[in-house]
N, C-alpha and C positions, 0 to 999 in steps of 0.2 A: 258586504258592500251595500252602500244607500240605493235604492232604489235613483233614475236615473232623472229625476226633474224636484232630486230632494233637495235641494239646497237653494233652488230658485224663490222659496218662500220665507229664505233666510233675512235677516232684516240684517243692514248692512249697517256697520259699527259709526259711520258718522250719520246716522242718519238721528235726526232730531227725537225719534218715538224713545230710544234709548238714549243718548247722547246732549243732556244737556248742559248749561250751568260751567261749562267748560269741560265736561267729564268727555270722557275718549271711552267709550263703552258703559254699560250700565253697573260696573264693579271699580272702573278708572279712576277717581276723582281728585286724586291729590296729586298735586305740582311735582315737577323734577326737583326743586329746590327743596321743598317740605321733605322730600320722600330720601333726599342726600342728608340731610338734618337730621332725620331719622337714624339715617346708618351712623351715622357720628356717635350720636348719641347711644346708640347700641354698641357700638363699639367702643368707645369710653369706661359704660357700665362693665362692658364685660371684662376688660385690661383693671380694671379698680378689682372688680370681683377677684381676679384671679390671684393679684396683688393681695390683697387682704387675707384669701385662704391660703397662698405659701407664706408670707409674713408672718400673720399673727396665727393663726392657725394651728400651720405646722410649722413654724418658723422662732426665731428667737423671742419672741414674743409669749410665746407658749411655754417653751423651753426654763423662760425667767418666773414665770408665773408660777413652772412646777416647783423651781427648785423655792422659791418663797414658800411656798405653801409647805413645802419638805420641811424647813427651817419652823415656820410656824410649827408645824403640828409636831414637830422634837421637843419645840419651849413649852407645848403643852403638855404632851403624853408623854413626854422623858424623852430616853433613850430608844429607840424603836430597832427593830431588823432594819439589816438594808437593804438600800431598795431592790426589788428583786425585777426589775423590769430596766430594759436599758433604751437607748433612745430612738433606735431603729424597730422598737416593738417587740424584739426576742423579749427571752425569760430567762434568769440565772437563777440556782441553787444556794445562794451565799445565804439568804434572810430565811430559809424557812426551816435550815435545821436550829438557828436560833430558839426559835418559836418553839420548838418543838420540843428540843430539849430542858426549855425552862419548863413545860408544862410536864413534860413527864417525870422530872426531879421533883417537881411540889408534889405529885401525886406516888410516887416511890416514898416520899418522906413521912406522910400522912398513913402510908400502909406500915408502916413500921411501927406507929404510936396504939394500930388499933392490935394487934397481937397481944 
């Protein structure tokens, strides 16, 4: 607890030594109007934000982007594994015993010429 005549040499919130210029304390100083302007604006930002990272993000946006890119990089590098990841983020087996078995055929084949 304060001692008992602590708060007497409190400076009081409307008083002129802190309060001026229209301010209501010495940390106060912006209007009800500015400070509702504010929140609009913070709240706008944050509903776009949120909009933008499910949309594009994680959203169809994304989703169109992978599968171009998928497309692209076939008409470059051929025929590829499939994709081995699905769109909830698991993982499936289908692409990598491709992979696998083409590499170890070219090298089974290779050991047959050195004998």
């Amino acid at each position: 607890m304060p001692p008992p005549k602590y708060f007497d040499d409190v400076t009081p919130v409307a008083s002129p030594e802190i309060s001026q210029f229209g301010c209501t304390g010495p940390n106060n100083c912006y209007s009800t109007q500015f400070r509702w302007e504010v929140v609009v604006i913070y709240l706008c930002y944050i509903l776009l934000n949120h909009a933008f990272v499910k949309l594009v993000l994680q959203g169809p946006v994304a989703s169109y982007l992978r599968r171009r890119q998928k497309h692209r990089d076939q008409s470059v590098f051929g025929t590829i594994a499939a994709d081995t990841s699905t769109d909830d983020g698991s993982s499936t087996d289908e692409g990598s015993s491709g992979i696998e078995s083409s590499s170890s055929s070219s090298s089974s084949s290779t050991s047959n010429h050195i004998d």
